[in-house]
NUMARPA-922430 format. One line per 4 residues: number of its first residue (from 1); their letters; for each residue z, x, y of C-alpha. Coordinates in nm, 3 decimals. Layout:
BEGIN
NUM = A = Z,X,Y  ...
This chain:
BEGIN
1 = XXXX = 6.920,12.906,11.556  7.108,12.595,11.649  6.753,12.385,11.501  6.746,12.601,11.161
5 = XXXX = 7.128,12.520,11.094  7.024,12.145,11.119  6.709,12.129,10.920  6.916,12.326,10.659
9 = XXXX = 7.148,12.047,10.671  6.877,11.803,10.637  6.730,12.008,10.359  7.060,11.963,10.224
13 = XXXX = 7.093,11.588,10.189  6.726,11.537,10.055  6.891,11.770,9.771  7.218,11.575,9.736
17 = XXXX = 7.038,11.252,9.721  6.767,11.392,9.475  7.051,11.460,9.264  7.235,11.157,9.282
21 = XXXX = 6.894,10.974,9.188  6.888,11.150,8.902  7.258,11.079,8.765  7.153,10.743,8.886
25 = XXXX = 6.856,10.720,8.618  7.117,10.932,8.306  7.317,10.591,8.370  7.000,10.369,8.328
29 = XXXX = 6.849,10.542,8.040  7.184,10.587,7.890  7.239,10.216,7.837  6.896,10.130,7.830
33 = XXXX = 6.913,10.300,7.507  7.205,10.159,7.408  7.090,9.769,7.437  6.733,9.852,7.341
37 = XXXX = 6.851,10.076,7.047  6.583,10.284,7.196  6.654,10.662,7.087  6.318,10.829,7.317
41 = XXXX = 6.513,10.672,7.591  6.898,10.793,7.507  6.750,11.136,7.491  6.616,11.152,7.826
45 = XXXX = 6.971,11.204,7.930  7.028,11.459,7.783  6.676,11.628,7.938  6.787,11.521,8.291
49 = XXXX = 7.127,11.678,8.252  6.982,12.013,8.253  6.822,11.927,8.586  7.113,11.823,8.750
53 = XXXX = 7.284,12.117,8.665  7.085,12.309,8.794  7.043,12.121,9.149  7.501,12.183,9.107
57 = XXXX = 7.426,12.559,9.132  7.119,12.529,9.404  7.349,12.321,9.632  7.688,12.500,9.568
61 = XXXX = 7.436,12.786,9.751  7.331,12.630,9.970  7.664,12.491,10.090  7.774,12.835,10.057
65 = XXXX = 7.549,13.033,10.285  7.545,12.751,10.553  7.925,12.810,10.582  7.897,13.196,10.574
69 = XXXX = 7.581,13.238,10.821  7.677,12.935,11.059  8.042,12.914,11.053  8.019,12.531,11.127
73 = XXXX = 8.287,12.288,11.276  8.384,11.909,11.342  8.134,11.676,11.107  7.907,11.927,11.046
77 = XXXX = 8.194,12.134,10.848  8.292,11.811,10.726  7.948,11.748,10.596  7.891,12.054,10.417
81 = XXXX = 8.236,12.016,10.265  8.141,11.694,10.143  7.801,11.768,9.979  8.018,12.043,9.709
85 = XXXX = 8.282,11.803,9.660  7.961,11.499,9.541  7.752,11.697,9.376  8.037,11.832,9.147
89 = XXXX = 8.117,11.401,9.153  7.741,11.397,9.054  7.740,11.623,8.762  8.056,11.477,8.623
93 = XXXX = 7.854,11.164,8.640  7.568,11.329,8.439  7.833,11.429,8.196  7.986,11.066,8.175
97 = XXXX = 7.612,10.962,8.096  7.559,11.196,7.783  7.902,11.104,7.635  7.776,10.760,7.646
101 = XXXX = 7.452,10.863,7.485  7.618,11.065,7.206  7.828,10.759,7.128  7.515,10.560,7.093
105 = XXXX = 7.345,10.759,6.905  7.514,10.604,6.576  7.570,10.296,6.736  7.190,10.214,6.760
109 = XXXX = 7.137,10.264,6.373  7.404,9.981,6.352  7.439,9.652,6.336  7.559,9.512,6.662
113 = XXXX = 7.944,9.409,6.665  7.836,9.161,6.948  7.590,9.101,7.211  7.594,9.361,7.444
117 = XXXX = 7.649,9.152,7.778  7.948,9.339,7.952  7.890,9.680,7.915  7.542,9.649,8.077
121 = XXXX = 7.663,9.495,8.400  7.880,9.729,8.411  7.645,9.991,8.429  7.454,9.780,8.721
125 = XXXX = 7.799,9.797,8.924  7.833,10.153,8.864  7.536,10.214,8.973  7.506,9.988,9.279
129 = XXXX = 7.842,10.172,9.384  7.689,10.534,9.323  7.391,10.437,9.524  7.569,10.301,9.822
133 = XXXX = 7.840,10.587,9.831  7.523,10.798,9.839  7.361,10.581,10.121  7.701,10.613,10.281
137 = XXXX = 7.675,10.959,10.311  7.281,10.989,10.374  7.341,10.743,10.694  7.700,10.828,10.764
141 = XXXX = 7.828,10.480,10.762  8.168,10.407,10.716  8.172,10.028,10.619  7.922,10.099,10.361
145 = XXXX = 8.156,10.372,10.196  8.469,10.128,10.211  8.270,9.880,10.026  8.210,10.106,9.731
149 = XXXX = 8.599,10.146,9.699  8.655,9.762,9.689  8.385,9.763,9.369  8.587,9.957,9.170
153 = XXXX = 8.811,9.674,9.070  8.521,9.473,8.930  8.449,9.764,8.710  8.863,9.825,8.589
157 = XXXX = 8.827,9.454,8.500  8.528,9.443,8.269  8.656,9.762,8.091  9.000,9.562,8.035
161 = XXXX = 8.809,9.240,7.885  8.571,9.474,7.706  8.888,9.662,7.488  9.098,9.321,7.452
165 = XXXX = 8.762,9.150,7.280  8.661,9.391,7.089  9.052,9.436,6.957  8.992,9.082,6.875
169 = XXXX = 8.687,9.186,6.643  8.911,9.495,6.492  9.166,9.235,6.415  8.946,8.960,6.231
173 = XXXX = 8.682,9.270,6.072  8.864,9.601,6.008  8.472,9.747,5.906  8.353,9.717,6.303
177 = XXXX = 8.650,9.930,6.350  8.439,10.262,6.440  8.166,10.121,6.643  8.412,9.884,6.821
181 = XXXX = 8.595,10.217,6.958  8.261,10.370,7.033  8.176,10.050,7.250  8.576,10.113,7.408
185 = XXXX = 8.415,10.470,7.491  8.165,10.364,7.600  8.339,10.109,7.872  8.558,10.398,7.959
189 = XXXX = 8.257,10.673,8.054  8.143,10.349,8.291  8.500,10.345,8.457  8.518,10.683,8.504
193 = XXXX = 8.171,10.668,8.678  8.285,10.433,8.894  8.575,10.666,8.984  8.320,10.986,9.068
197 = XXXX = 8.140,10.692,9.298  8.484,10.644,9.468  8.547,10.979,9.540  8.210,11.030,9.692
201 = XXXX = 8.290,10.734,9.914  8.636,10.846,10.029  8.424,11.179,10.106  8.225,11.026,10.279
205 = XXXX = 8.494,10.829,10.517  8.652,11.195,10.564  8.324,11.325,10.669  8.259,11.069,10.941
209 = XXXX = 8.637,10.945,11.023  8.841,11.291,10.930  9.042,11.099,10.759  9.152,11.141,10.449
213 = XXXX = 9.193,10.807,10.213  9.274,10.924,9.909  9.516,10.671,9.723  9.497,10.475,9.995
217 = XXX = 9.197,10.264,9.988  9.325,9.949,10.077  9.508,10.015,10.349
């Protein structure tokens, strides 16, 4: 019995991380899109989505009958705890994704308002966080989860310069006005990303440590 309950568990964080690989390619091909003005490519996301979705509801389940059939304590609670708390991080993250390919959509028929430098290394942070918070909980290490939470000021500070220069191009060109804001959307679905990466860190450190970080990341 005790082997079944830990090859479920197992089973359980080839799932998560099959996910999170996923959301981790709606980012991609979201931007991708974007710089390429590439519109195959933004619609991926959107195909994608529904199978993330779908692995929410399989590992909500999952997570579900482990608790009611095993009745699990200490990190292995802990664990299965965490796994409904980032995959509902995860789809958020697929959701985040599609708003960024709806914005592009129009924004690819467009002339440019400027080179599109900031938003994609934002996206490469973003994802470089997700896949380490996800690493972080695949391995159970600690350090590697903190490290994700000191990443998400990198990403607050692009999506700061990002709004002040493209106010700068409202302000000289009132006509960029709408695709400036979708660019300011944009920057925002990549902060907020970063945020569902942060939670599934500080999950992560609550899993391992029992101790629960929240707010309190540098401390």
């Amino acid at each position: 019995m005790e082997t079944h309950f830990h090859e479920e568990l197992s089973r359980l964080r080839d799932k998560v991380l099959h996910m999170a690989s996923l959301a981790e390619r709606m980012i991609q091909n979201s931007i991708q899109g974007l710089v390429q003005k590439d519109d195959e490519i933004r619609k991926k996301v959107f195909i994608t989505e529904e199978e993330v979705n779908q692995l929410q509801i399989d590992i909500d389940d999952r997570c579900c009958k482990l608790l009611a059939l095993h009745q699990p304590v200490a990190q292995d609670l802990r664990m299965i705890l965490a796994a409904l708390k980032i995959c509902s991080d995860l789809e958020r993250i697929g959701d985040q994704a599609v708003n960024i390919s709806e914005q592009s959509a129009e924004l690819i028929r467009q002339p440019p308002v400027k080179p599109l430098i900031d938003l994609p290394r934002m996206s490469e942070i973003v994802q470089e966080m997700l896949r380490e918070a996800i690493d972080s909980f695949v391995h159970s290490d600690a350090d590697m989860a903190r490290n994700v939470l000191l990443k998400d000021d990198d990403v607050d500070h692009l999506k700061d310069q990002i709004f002040r220069e493209l106010l700068t191009y409202i302000m000289q060109d009132p006509t960029v006005t709408a695709r400036a804001i979708s660019l300011i959307l944009i920057s925002r679905s990549l902060e907020r990303i970063a945020d569902h990466a942060t939670n599934i860190a500080e999950d992560v450190i609550f899993m391992i440590k029992a101790k629960d970080i929240r707010h309190h990341a540098g401390e």
